[in-house]
N, C-alpha and C positions, 0 to 999 in steps of 0.2 A: 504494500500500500504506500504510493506517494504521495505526500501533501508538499511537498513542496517540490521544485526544480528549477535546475542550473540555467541559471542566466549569463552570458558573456556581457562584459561591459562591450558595449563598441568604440569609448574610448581610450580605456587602459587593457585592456580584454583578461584582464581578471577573474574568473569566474565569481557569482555570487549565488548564495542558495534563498530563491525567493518565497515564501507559503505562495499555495497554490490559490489561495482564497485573495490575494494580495497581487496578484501579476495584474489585471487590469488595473491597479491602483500608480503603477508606471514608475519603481521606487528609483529610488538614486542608487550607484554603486558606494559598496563598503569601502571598498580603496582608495579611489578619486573620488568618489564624492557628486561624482557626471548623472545627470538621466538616465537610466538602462534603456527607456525609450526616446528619440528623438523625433520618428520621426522622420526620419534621412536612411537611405541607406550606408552602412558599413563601409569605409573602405578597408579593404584588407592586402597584409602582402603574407606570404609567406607564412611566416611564423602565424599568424593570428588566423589566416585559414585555417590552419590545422587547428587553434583552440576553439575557435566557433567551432566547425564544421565538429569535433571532437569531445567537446566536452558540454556543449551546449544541449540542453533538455529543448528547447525549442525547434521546430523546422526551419531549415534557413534556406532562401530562395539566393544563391548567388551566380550572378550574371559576369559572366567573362568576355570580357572587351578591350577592346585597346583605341587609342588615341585618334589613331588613322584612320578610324573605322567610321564610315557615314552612318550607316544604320546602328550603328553603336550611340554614337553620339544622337541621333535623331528618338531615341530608344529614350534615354537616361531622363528626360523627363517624366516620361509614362512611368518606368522603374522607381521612380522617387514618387510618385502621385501613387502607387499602387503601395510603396512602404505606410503611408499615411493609412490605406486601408485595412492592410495585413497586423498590424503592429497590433497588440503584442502578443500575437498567435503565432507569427513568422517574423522571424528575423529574417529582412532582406539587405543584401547585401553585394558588393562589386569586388572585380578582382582583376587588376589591369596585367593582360595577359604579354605584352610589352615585358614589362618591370618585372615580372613573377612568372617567370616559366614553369618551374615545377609543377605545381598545382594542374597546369593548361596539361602539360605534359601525359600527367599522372593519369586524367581523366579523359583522356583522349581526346581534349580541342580539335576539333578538324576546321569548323568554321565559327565564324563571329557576328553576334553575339550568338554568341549559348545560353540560355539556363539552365542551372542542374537545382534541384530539391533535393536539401538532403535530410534525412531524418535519423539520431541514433547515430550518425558518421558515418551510414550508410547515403547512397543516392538511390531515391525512389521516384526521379521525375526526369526529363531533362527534355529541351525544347532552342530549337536553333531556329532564327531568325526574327527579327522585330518584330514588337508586339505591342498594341498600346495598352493603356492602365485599366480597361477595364476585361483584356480579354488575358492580361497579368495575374488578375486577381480571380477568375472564374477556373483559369488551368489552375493555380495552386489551391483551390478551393476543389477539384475535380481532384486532385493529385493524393488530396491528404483525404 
């Protein structure tokens, strides 16, 4: 039986153990002291992938794009308007495949943008190519 579950800070990436009766209530982190919710999605490199994706009790929607990418960049609004509606049932989240190869690597990147859902630091979802905020939030609403 769990009553409570691990929240990642998204900006020290800390983990925290939140009561389960208390996650809509959107607490601050123990460490920093930051919103657990913002609101925005995540940026992540490297390291902090793997603690989200790892240690976080929540689903995390993270989107893999890079700089040069039109449809990435045309995306990244929808993605931030669909965190606004996912929050705090999903942690969404970026991961610029540029700067952080591993990760793209690991998960077999072929093209950009991807989403992958992961649940448990398993991946239960994944979906390539642009998508806007409201057809964001019905696939991971489908997903989970």
């Amino acid at each position: 039986m769990s009553d409570s579950h691990i929240i990642v800070c998204p900006h020290c990436h800390a983990p925290n153990r939140v009561p389960a009766d208390k996650l809509a209530a959107r607490g601050s982190c123990g460490k920093c002291k930051q919103p657990l919710f913002d609101g925005h999605p995540v940026e992540l490199d490297t390291a902090s992938f793997d603690q989200h994706i790892g240690r976080s009790d929540l689903p995390v929607l993270v989107d893999f794009w890079a700089p040069w990418c039109g449809p990435c960049r045309m995306m990244a609004p929808a993605f931030a308007q669909a965190a606004l509606q996912l929050e705090p049932q999903v942690r969404l989240a970026k991961l610029n495949t540029e700067e952080h190869q591993r990760p793209a690597a690991q998960f077999g990147i072929r093209s950009i943008p991807t989403m992958i859902l992961f649940r448990n630091g398993r991946e239960i979802a994944r979906q390539s190519g642009a998508m806007d905020a409201a057809n964001i939030v019905r696939w991971v609403k489908s997903a989970l």
